[in-house]
LUMTI-156578 format. One record per residue: x, y, z of N, C-alpha, C, O in turn; residue in one letter. Coordinates in pm, whole numbers, plus 50000, padded with zeros to 5 digits. Atoms other than C-alpha are relative to their C-alpha. Layout:
<pts>
XYZXYZXYZXYZA ...
</pts>
This chain:
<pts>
499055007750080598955721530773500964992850093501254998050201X 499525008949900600795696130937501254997249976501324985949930X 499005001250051604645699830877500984990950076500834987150192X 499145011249872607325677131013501145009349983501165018249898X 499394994849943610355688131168501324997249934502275004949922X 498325009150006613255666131064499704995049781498654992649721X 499805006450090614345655230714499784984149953500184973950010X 500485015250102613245624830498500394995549852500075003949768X 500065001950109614045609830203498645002949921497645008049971X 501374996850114611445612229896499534986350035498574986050111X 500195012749914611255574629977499374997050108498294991250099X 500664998149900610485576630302498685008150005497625006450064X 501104988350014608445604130226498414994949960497374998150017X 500535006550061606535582029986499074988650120497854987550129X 500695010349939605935553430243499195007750132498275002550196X 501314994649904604365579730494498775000649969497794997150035X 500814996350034602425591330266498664988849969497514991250004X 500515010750009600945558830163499264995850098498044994550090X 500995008449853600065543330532499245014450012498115010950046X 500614988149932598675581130605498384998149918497274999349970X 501474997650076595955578230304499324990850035498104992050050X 500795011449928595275543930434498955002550089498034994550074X 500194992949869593895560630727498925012149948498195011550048X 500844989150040591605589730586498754993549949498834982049906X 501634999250049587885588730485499885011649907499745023349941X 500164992150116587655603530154498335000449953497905004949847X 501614999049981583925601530191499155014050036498015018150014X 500124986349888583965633330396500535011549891501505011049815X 499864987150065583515669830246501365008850076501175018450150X 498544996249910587505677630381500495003449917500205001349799X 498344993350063590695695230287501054994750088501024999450202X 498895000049902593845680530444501485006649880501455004749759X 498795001650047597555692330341501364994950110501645000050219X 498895011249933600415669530480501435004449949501475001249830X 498784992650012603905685430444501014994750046500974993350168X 498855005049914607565669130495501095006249938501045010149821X 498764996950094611065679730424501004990049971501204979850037X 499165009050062613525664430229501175006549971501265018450001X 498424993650046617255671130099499635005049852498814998849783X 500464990450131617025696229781500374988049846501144978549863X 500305008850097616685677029446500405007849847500995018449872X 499974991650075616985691229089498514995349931498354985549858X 501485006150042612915690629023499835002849836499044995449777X 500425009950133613155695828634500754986149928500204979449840X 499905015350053615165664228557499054988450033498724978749966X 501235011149978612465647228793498975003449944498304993149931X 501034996850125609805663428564499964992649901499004985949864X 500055003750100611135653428300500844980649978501034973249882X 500215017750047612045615228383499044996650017498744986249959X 501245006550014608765612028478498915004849858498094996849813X 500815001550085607025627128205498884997950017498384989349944X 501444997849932603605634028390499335009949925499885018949862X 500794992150060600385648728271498854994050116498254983850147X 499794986849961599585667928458501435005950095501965004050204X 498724998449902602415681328565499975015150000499135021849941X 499724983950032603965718428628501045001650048501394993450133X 499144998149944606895734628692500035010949961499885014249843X 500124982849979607145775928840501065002750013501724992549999X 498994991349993609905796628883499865015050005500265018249893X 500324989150015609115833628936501455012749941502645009949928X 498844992850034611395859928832501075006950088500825013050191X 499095000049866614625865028997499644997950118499565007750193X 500635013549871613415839929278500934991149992501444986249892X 499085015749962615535812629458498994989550041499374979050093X 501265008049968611755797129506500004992449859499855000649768X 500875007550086610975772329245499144983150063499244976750168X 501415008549926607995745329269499944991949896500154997649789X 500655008350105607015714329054499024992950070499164990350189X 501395004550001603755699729065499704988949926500204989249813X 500735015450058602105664028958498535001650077498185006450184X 500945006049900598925652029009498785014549992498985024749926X 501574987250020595135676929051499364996850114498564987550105X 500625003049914594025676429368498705011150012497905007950100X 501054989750033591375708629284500465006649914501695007349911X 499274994550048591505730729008498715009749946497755005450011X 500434991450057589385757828826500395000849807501355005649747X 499885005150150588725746628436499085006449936498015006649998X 501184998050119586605762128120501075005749925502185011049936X 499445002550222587185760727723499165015249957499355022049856X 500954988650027584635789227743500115015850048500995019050128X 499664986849949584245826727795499905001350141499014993950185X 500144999249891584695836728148499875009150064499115015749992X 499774991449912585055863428431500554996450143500444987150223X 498885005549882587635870828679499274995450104499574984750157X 500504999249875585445874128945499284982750000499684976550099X 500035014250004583965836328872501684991850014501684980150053X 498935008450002587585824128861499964999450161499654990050234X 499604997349831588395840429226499414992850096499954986550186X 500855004449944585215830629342500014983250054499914978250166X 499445017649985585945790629284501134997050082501274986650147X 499075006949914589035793029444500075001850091500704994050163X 500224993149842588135815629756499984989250094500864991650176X 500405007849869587005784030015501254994850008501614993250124X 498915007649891590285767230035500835007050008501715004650090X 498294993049957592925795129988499675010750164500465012750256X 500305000749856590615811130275500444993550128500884998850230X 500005006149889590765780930475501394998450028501674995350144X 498755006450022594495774530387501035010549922501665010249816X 498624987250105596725809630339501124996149906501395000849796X 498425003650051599965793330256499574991149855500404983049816X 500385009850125597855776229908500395008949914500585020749943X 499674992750139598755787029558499094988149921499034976049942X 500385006050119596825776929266500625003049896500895015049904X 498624998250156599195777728916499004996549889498214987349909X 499914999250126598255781528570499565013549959499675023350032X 500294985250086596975810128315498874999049990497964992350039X 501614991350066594395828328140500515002349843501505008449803X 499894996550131594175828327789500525013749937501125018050036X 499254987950048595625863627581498405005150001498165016450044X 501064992050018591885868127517498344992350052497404990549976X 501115006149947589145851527751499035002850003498344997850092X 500725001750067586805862827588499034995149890497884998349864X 500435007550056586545838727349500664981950027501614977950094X 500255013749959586135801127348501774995449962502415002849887X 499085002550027589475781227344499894991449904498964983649885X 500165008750114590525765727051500484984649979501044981250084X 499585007649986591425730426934501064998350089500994991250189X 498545006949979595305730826998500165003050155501064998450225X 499394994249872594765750427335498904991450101499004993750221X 501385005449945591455728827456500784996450173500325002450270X 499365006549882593635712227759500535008150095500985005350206X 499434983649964594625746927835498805016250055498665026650119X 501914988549930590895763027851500935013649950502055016649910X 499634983049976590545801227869500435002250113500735013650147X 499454997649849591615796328208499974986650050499014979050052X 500335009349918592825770728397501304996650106502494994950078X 499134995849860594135771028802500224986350033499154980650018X 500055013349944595325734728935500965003750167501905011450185X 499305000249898596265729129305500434981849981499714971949968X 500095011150053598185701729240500254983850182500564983250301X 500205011349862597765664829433501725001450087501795002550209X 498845001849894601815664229539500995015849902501315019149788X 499534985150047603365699129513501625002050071501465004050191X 499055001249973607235700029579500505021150007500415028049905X 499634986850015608475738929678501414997250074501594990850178X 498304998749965612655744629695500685012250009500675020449917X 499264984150024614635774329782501314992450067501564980950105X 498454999749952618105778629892500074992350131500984984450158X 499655006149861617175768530269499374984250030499624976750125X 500835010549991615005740730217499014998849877498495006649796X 501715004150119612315715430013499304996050075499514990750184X 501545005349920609015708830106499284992749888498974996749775X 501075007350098607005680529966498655001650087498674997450203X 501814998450044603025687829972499364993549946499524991649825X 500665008550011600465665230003498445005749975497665002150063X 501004996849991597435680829902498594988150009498654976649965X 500915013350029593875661729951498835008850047498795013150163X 501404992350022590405680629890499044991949930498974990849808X 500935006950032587435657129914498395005449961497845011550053X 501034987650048584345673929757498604990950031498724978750034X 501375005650028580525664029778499974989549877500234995449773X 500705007950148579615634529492501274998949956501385000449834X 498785007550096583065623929409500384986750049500234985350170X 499875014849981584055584829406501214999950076502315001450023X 498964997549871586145585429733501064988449957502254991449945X 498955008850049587745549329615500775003649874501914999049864X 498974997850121589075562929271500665011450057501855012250028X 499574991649949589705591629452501754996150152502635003450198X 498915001349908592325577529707500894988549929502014987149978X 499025007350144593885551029392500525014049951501675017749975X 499394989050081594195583029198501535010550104502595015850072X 499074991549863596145600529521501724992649976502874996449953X 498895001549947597965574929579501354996549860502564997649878X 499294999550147599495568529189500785011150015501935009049976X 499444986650000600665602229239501314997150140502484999650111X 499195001549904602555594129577501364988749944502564988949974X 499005009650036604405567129426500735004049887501234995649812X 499024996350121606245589629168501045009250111501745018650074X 499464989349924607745605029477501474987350047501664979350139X 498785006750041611095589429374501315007549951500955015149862X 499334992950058614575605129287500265001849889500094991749821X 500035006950142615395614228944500714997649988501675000550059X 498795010750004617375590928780501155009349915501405017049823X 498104995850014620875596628797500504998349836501325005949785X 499595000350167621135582928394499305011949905499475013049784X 500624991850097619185609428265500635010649917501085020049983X 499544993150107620385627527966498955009149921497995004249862X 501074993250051618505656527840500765007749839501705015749843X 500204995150141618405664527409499395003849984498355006050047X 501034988450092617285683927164500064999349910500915006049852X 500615001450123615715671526862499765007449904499315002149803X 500544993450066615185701826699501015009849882502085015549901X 499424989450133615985721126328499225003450014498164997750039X 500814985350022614725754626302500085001249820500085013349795X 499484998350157615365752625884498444997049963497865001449863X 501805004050091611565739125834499095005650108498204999050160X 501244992349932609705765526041498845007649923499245018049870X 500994995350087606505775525863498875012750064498005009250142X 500354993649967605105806225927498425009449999498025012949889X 501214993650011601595825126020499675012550050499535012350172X 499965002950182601135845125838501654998549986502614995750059X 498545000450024603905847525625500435016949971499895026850019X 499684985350009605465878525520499235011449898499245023749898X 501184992850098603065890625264498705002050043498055012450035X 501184995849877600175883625487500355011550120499505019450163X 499004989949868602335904925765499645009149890498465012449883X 499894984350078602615932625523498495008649988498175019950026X 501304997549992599155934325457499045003650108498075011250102X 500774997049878598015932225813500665014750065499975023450118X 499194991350002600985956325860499285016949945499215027350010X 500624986150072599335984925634498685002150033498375014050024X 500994999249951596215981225748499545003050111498535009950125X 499864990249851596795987826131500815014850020500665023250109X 499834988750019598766014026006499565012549940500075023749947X 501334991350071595746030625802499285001850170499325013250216X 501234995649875593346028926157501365006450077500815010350180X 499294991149899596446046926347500085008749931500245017450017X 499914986950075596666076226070498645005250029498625017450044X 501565000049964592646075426147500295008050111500025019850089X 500234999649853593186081526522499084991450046498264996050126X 500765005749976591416052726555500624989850130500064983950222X 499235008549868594086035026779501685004449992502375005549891X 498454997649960597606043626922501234988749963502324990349908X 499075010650008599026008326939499004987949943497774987449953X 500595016050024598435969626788500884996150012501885002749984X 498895014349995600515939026850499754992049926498774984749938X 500545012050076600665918426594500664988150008501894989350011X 499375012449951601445881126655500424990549834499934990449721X 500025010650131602825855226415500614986050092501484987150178X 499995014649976603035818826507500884990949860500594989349742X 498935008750108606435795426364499214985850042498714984250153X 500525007949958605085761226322501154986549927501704986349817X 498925011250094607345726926264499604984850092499204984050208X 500575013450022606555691326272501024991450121502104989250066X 498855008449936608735669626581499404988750028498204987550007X 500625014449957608225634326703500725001050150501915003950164X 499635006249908608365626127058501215006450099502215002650160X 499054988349922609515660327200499284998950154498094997150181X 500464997449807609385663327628500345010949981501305011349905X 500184987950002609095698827651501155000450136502165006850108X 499425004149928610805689927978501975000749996502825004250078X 499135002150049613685683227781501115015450012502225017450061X 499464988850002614075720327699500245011350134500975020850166X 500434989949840613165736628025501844994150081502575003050127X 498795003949949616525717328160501115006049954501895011150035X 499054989850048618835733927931500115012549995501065018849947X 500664986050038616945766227956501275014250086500425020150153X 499584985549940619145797828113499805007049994499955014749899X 501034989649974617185817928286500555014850038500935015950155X 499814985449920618015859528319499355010149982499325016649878X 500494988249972616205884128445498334997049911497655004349840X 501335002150069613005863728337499164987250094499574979450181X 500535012849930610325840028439500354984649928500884981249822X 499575018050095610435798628400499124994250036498814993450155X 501085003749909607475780228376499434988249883499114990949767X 500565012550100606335747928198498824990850051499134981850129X 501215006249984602475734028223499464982449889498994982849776X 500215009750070601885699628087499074990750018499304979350059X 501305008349929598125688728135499894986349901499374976549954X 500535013750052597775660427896501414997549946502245006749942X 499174998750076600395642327711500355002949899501465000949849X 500334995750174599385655327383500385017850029500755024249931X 499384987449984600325689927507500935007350109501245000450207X 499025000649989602775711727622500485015450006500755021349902X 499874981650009603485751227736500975004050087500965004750210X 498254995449927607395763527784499525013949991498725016949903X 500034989749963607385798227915501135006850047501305003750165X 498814995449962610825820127947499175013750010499125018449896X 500194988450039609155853428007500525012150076500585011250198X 499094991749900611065888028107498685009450064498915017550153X 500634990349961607855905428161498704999850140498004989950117X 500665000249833605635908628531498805004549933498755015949886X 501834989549971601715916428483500285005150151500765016350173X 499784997049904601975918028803499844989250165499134979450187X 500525013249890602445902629181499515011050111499695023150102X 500284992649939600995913829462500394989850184500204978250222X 499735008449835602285908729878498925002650079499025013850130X 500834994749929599455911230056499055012249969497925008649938X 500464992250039598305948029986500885007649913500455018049863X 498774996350094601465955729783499924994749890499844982649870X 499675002850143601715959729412500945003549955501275015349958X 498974996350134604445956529171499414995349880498764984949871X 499725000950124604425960228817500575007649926500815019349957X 499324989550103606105971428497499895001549867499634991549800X 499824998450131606325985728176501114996149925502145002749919X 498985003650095608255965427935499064999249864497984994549828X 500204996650157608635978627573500975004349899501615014549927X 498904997750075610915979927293500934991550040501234988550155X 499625008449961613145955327168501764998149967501675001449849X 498264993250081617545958427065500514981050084500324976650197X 498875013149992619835920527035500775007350110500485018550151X 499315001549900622535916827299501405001749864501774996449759X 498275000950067625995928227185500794992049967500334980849986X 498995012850032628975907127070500915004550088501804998050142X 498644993549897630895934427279499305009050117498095011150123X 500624989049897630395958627574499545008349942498335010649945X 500004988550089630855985727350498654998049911497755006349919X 501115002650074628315971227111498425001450073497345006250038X 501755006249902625465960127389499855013350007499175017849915X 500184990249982625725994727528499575009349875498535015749891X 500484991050171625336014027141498784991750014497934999050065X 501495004750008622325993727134499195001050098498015003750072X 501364994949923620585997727449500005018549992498985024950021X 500004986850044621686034927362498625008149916497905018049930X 500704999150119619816032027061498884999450039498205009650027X 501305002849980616846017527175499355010850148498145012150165X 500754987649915616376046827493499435007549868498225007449850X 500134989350055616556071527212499414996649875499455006449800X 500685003450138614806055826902498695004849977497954995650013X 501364997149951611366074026883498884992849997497904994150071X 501205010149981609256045726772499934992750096498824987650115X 499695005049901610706029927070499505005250118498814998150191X 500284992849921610216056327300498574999649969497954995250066X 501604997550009606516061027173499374987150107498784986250215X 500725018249946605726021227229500025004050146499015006250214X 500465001749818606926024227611499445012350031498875012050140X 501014988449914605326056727683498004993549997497244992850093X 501025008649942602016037727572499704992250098498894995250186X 500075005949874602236013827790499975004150150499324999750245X 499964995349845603296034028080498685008449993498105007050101X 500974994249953600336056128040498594992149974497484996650000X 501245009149975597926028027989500144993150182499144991650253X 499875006449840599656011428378499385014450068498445013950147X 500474986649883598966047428537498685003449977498295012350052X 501054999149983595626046928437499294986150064498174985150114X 499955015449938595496012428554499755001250206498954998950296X 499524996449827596976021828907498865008650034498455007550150X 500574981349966594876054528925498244991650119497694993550228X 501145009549933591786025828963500554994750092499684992950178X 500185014449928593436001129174500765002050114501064993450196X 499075000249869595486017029419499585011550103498545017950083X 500214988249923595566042629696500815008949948500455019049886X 498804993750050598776054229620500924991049932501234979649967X 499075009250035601246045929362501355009849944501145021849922X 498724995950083604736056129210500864990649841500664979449793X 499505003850124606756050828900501235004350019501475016150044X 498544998250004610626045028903500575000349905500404991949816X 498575001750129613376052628671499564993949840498524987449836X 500545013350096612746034128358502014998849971502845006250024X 499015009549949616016012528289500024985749918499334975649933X 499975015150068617355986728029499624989550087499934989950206X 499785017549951616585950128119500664992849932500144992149821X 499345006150101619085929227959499404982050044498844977050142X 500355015550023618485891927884500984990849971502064996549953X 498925012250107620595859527736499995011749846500815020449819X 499614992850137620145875727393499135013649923499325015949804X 500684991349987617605906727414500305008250116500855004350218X 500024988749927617395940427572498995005149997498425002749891X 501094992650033614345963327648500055008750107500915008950195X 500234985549909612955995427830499324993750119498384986450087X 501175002549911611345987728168500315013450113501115022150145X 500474986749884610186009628418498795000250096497675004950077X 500635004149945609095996728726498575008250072498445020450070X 501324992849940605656005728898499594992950190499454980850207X 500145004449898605016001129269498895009250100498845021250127X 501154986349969601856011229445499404990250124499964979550149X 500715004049900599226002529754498684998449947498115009049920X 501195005149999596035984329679498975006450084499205009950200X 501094995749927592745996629777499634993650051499754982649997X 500535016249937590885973330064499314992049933499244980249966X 501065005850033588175967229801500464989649890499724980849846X 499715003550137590245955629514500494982950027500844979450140X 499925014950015590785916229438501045000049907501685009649864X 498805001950116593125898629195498774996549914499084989649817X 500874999850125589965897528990500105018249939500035021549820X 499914985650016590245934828969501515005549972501745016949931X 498944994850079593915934828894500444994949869501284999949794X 500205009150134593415909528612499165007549933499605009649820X 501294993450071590635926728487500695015549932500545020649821X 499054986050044592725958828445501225003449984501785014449986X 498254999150049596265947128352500054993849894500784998249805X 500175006450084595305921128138498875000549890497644999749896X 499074999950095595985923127833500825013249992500125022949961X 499804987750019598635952127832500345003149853500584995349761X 499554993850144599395974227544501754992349965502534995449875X 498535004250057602715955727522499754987249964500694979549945X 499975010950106601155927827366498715002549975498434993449896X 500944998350072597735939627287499755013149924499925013049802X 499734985750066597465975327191499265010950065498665006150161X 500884993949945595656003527302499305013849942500245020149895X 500795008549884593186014827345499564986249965499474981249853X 500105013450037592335981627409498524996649930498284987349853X 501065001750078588945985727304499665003849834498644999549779X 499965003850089589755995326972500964990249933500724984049829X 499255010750069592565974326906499384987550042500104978549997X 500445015750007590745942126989499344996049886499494984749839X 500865003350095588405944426724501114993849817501134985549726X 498885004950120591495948526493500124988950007499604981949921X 499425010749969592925921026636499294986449949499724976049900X 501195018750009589765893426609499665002349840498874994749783X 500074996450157589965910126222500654991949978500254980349967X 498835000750046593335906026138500714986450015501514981449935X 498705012749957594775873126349499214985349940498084980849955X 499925011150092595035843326137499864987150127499064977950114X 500595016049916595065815426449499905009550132500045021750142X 500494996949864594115816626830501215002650118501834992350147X 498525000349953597155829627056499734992350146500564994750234X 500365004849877595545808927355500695005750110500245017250122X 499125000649915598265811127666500825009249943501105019250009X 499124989050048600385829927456499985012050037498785015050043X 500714987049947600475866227582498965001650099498475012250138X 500735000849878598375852527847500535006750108501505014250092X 499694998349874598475858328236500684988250029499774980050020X 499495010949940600515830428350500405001650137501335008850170X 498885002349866601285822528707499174996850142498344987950123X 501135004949920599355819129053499985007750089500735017050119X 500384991049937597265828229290499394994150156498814983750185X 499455005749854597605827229668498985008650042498455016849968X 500624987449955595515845429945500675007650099500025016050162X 498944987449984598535863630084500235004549847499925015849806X 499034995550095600215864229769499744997949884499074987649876X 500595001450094599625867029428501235002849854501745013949846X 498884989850100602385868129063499294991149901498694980449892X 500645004550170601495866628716501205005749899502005014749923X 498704993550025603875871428477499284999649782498544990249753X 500354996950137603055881028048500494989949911501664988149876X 498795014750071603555848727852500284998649892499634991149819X 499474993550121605385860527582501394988750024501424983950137X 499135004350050608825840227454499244990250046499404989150168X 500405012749939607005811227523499424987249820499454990249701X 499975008950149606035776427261498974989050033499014982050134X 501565013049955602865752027279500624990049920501094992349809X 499685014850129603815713827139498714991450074498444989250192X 500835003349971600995697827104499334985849859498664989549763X 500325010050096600245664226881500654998949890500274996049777X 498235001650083604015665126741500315009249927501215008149842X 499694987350045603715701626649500275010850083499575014650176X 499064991149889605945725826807499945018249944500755024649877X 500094985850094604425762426721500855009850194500885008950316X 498704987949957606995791226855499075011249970498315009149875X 500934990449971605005824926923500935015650027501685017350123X 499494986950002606245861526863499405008149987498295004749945X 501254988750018604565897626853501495010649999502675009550032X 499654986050013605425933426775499195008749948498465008249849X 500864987950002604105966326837500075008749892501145013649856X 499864992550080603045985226585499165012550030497995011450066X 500104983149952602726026526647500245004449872500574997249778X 500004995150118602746052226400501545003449947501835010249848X 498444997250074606706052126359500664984649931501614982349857X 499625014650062606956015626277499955000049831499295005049740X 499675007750138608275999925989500034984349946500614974149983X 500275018450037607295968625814501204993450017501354985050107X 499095007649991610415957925750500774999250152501074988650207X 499155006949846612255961526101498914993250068499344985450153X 500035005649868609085949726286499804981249965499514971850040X 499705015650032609485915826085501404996350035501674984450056X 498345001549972613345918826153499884995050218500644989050294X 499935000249850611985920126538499494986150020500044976150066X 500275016849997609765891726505501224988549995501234981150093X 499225006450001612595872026416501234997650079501854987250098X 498995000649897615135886026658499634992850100500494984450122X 500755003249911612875874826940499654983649993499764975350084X 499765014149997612285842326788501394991150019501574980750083X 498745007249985615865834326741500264998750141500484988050198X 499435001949889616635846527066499094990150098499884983150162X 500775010449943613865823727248501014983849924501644977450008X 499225012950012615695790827047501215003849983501674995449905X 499025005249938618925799127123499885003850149500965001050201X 500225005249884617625803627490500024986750051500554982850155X 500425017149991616585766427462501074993649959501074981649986X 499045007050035619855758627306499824991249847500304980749805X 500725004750134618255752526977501285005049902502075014149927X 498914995950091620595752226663499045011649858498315007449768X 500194994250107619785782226440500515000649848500015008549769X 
</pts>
């Protein structure tokens, strides 16, 4: 990788980049990445004055790293069923050739089946390294020039297409004003609450069975906008003690992601992950917050939920590590939510891949259920639409480094429909009525995250 030394404008940056492609033979089965620094920027207002598709923008959790992305310079795509080990496989030759690469996006909640209309642009999986990749922390930005010329591709559209992308490498404009279009008063719901009830009593008949411990059941808010930038919201967003992550492959769609929960990352041969479960609002007072995360240690349907989970991760670990441990468990507080977590930290076996930690984290019981092999069946019963990305894996994958994060509070807009995405666990102490009261807490608190008027 070929980094420069000294600072540049984006400008400047721009006109290197330009005479440099001049200069290359895109004819040739190559990988180059071209790297300069610049003075730090605020990359979602430039997201969102440009309004690119494909675009992305990462943020990991409590990280001073964030990254935005334009542009596809390689990527890993299917609408269809898959396996990890085919994902890994596709991306192995350049993060091989090229440690310091990340590929970004998700995995469907259930890649096992085909993706549906609204998520098509979204696949059951899909990794982009993108053509100009911008990474910022506290000490410095780096603009990234990616350029991966393959066998049988049209080298001239191929270095037009490049360079379209170079020429958005511009500041964002100083007039930009970011709104929010949106009433929550005409949200239409799937199901609705009578369908809920029903699906409700029915996962609670196969857990009196012993037929399954846990289900998550999802409901999808759906409302009608014109001429929403998703972009828009990600700018107002205030982020704590969660991930931030917005994918925008076509302009017809559109995937905001606030999520507090880690599948997991991995440093090298180092794993973290955690159990988050159970869910209690944010106080009006100290006194209050505290009575409520009180509440929610000691609530037993509460307590049940995260003990699932934790003993679905330790059978998890038991496969995938040499050695692992389990710390404390320990409110997480949020903008307007609280929950149980209880971190997990362990050592990878030499043999194991991030196909093999995908394969056995994803989907956890904290948004699917467990066991997972009978609650799926419930699930492809019971669920009224396709949760694509939703409850997915979101995040990327490096060959040092690897984070994924559970994409839960998150909202697809997609052909001027803006569906909002919630779940709750249902165990044998649940109650219909609070876990519709939860659904709703969770939604609210996701739009007033966004600054949405309830």
């Amino acid at each position: 990788m070929n980094t420069a030394l000294i600072s540049y404008s984006l400008e400047e940056i721009q006109s290197k980049l330009l005479k440099k492609i001049q200069t290359l033979d895109f004819s040739k089965d190559q990988s180059q990445y071209l790297a300069y620094q610049t003075q730090a920027f605020d990359l979602k207002t430039w997201l969102a004055s440009l309004n690119l598709a494909p675009s992305f923008y990462w943020r990991s959790k409590n990280s001073d790293e964030e990254v935005a992305g334009i542009g596809i310079a390689d990527e890993y795509y299917t609408t269809e069923p898959f396996d990890y080990s085919e994902l890994l496989n596709s991306l192995k030759p350049q993060l091989a050739q090229h440690p310091d690469l990340f590929y970004y996006g998700g995995i469907a909640f259930d890649p096992l089946s085909p993706a549906s209309k609204e998520w098509m642009s979204f696949g059951t999986s899909r990794f982009i390294l993108p053509a100009i990749e911008i990474r910022q922390t506290q000490q410095n930005t780096q603009v990234l020039c990616h350029i991966v010329n393959k066998p049988g591709s049209n080298a001239a559209y191929q270095q037009a297409l490049l360079c379209k992308w170079i020429s958005h490498l511009k500041p964002p404009l100083d007039s930009y004003k970011a709104f929010l279009p949106i009433s929550t008063d005409i949200i239409r719901y799937n199901p609705d609450y009578a369908k809920w009830q029903e699906q409700f009593q029915s996962i609670q008949n196969q857990i009196r069975l012993s037929c399954v411990s846990k289900v998550v059941l999802a409901r999808r808010g759906e409302l009608s906008l014109s001429n929403l930038n998703l972009y828009h919201l990600a700018i107002q967003t205030p982020v704590l003690n969660s991930y931030d992550t917005l994918f925008q492959f076509s302009q017809e769609a559109s995937f905001l992601c606030v999520s507090p929960e880690c599948l997991y990352k991995r440093q090298h041969r180092s794993l973290y992950t955690e159990a988050i479960a159970g869910t209690r609002t944010r106080g009006h007072s100290d006194k209050q917050d505290k009575a409520l995360a009180q509440d929610l240690l000691n609530h037993p349907k509460d307590r049940q939920e995260h003990n699932i989970v934790c003993h679905r991760l330790s059978e998890a670990l038991s496969e995938l590590c040499e050695t692992y441990s389990r710390q404390d468990h320990k409110i997480i507080k949020l903008s307007k939510l609280q929950h149980i977590k209880a971190p997990y930290l362990g050592q990878l076996k030499a043999q194991i891949s991030d196909a093999d930690c995908l394969a056995k984290l994803h989907p956890t019981p904290a948004v699917g259920g467990y066991p997972w092999k009978n609650a799926k069946p419930l699930l492809n019963r019971f669920s009224t639409f396709n949760r694509g990305w939703y409850s997915g894996a979101i995040g990327r994958i490096g060959y040092k480094n690897s984070d994924f994060m559970v994409g839960i509070r998150s909202c697809l807009y997609q052909n001027q429909r803006l569906y909002l995405y919630s779940g709750a666990g249902i165990v044998s102490e649940s109650q219909s009525v609070n876990e519709w009261k939860e659904l709703n807490d969770k939604l609210h608190a996701f739009l007033a995250t966004l600054s949405a008027t309830i």
